[in-house]
C-alpha positions as CSV (number, residue, x, y, z in Angstrom):
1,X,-39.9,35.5,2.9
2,X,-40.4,35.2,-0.9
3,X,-37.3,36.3,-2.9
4,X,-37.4,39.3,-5.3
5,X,-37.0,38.5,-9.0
6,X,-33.3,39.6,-10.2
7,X,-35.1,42.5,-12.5
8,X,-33.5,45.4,-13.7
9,X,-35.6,48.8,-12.7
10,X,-36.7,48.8,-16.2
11,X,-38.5,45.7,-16.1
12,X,-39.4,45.7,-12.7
13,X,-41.6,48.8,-13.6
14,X,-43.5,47.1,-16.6
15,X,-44.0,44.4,-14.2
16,X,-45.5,46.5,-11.6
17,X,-47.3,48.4,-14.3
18,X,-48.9,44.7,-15.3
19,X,-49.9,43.5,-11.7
20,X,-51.7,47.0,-10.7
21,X,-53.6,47.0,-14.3
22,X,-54.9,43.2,-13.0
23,X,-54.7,44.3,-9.4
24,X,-56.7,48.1,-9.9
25,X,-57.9,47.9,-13.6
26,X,-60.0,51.2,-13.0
27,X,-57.5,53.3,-11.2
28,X,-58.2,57.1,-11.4
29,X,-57.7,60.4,-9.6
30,X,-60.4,59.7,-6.7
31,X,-61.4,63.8,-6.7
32,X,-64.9,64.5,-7.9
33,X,-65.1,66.5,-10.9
34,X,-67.3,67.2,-14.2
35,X,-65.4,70.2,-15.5
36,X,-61.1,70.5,-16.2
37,X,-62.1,73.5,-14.3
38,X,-63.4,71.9,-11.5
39,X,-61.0,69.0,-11.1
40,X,-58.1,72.2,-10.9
41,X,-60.1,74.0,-8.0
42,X,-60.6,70.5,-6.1
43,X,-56.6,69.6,-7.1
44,X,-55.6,72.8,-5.2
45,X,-57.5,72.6,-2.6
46,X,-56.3,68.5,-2.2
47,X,-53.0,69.7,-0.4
48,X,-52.1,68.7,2.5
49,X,-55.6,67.4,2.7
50,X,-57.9,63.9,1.2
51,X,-59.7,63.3,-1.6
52,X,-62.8,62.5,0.6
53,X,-62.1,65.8,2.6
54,X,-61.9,67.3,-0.4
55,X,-65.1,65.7,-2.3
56,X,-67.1,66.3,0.9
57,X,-66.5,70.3,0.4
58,X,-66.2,70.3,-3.6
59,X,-70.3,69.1,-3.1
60,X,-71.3,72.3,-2.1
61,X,-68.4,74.2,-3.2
62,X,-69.6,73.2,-7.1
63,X,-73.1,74.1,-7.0
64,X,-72.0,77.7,-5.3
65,X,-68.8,78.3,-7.8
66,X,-69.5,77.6,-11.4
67,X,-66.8,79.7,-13.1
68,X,-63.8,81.4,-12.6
69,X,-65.6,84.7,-12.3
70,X,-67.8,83.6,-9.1
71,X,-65.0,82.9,-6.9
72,X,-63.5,86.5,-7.6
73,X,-67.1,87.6,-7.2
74,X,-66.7,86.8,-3.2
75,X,-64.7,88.1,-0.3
76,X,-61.9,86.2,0.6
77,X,-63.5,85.5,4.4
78,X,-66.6,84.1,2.3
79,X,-64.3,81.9,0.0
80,X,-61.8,80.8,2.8
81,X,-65.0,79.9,5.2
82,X,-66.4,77.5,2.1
83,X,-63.0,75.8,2.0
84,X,-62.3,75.7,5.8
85,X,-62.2,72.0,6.2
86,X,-59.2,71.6,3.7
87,X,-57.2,73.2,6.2
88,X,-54.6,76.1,4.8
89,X,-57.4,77.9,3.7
90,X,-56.5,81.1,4.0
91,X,-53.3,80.4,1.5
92,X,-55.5,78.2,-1.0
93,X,-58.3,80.7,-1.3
94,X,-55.6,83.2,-2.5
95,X,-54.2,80.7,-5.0
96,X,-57.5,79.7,-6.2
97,X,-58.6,83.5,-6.4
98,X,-55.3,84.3,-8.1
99,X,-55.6,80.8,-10.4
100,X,-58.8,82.0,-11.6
101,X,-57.7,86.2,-11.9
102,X,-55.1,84.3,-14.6
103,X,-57.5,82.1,-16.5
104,X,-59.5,85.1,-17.0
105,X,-56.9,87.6,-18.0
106,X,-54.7,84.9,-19.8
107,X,-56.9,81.8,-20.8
108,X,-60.5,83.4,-21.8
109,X,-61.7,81.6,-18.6
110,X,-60.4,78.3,-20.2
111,X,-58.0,75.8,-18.4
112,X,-54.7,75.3,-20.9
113,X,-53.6,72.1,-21.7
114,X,-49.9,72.1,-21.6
115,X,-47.9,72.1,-18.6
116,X,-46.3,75.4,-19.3
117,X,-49.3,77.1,-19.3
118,X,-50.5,75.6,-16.0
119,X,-47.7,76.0,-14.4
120,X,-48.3,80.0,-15.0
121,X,-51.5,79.6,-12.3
122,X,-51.2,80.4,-9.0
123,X,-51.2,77.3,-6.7
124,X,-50.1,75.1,-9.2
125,X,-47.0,72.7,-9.5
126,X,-46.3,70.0,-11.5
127,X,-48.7,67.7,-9.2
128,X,-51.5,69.6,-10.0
129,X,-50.5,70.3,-13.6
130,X,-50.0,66.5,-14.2
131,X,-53.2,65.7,-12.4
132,X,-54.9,68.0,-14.9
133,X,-53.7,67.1,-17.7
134,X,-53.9,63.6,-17.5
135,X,-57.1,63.1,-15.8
136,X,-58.8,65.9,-17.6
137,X,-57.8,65.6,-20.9
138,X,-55.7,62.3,-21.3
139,X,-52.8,64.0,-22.1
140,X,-49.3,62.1,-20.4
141,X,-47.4,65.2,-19.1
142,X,-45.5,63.4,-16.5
143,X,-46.3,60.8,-13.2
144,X,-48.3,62.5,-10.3
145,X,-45.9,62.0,-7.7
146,X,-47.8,62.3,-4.1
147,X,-46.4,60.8,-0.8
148,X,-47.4,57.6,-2.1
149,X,-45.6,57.2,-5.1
150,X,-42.8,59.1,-3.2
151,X,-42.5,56.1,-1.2
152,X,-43.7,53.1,-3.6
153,X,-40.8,54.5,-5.8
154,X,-37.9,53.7,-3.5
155,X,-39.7,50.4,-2.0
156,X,-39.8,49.2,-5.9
157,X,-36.3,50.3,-6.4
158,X,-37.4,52.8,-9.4
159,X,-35.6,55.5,-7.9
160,X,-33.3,56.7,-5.4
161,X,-34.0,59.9,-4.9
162,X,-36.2,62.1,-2.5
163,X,-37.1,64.9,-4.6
164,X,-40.4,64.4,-6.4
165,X,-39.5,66.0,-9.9
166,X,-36.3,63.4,-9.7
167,X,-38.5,61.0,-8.4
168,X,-41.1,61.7,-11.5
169,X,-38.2,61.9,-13.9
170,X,-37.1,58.2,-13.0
171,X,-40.1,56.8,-13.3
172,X,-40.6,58.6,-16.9
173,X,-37.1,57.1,-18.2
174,X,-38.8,53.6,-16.9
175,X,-41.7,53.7,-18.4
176,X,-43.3,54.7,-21.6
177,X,-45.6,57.8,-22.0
178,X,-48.9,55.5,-22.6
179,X,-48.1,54.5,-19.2
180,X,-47.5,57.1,-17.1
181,X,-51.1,58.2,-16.1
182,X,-52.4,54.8,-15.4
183,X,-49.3,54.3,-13.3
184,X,-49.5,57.9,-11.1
185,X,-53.4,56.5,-10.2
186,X,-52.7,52.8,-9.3
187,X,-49.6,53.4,-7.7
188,X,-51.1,55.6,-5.5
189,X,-54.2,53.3,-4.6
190,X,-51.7,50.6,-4.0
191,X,-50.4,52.9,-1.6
192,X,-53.6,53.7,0.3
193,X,-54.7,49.8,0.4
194,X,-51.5,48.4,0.8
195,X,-48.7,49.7,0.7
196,X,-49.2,51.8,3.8
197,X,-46.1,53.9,5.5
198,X,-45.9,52.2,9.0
199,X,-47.8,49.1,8.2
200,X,-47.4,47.9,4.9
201,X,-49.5,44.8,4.2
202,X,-46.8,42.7,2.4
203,X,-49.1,39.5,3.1
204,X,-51.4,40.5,0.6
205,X,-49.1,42.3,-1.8
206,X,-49.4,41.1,-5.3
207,X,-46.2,42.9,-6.2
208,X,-43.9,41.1,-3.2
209,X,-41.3,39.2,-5.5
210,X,-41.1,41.9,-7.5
211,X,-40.2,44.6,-4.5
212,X,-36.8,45.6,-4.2
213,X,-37.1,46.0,-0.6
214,X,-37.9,42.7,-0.1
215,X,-34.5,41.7,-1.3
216,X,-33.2,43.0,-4.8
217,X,-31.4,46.3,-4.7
């Protein structure tokens, strides 16, 4: 077994940060979208569900739904039939018909662009709102933090917590705000490719010696 480098969490997060920008150098939010509006219908819908589940419905789902209007221009059997596959559908066709009721009466019909605002929408948390923002508009709210970077953050020693917003405030005193979207995408595709929950493929890691599970704490 390689030994971990005796880095505080401060540098051991620009280090990460360095290896996944050579490691996944085009790391992004893996939902389909064109629109802000349509990457915060196929956010919603990505709970407790995958981005290809998600992607294979948001096909259809996109050429049906163009605007806020259409999906509170259906019945809810209709909308929740559409979305079926995502599972929960009944409860996320009510947050995406309430989400859109909002940006209508609120917004002009527009998604807003600060986490306050987002936050206001029904079916949305800081997840989604930090998805949002940074993917759609480049704007570094704050780190996604999914199950993935739930778990890469204690493996790397970034964080001790369980909670994500404690979880997503570590990693924000770690690293600096031009950092923080890159680092919510490649952490999680380091999580899907190798840095698995049962089976972690520490052979191939390219962050081993810097993993404070692997023997710096």
């Amino acid at each position: 077994m390689r030994t971990a480098k005796p880095l505080n969490p401060k540098q051991r997060a620009a280090e990460i940060v360095a290896r996944l920008k050579q490691t996944y150098p085009d790391a992004t939010c893996e939902l389909r979208w064109k629109t802000p509006f349509q990457l915060l219908v196929a956010t919603i819908l990505s709970a407790q569900s995958t981005d290809k589940m998600v992607n294979q419905v948001t096909k259809a789902l996109f050429k049906k739904y163009r605007t806020p209007a259409d999906y509170l221009a259906v019945s809810d059997e209709e909308l929740q039939q559409d979305i079926h596959s995502t599972g929960f559908f009944r409860n996320k066709a009510r947050s995406l018909k309430g989400c859109c009721l909002k940006l209508i009466t609120d917004f002009g019909g527009k998604v807003p662009r600060t986490m306050e605002e987002l936050l206001t929408l029904p079916g949305v948390a800081r997840k989604t709102a930090n998805v949002v923002l940074g993917t759609a508009f480049g704007i570094p709210s704050g780190l996604t933090v999914d199950t993935h970077v739930m778990r890469l953050a204690q493996r790397f020693g970034l964080t001790r917590h369980s909670e994500p917003v404690k979880i997503e405030q570590d990693l924000m005193t770690l690293l600096p705000p031009g950092e923080w979207i890159f680092a919510g995408h490649a952490i999680i595709w380091h999580g899907r490719q190798i840095c698995g929950a049962r089976k972690p493929k520490c052979e191939l890691c390219p962050l081993l010696d810097v993993c404070a599970q692997r023997g710096v704490k």
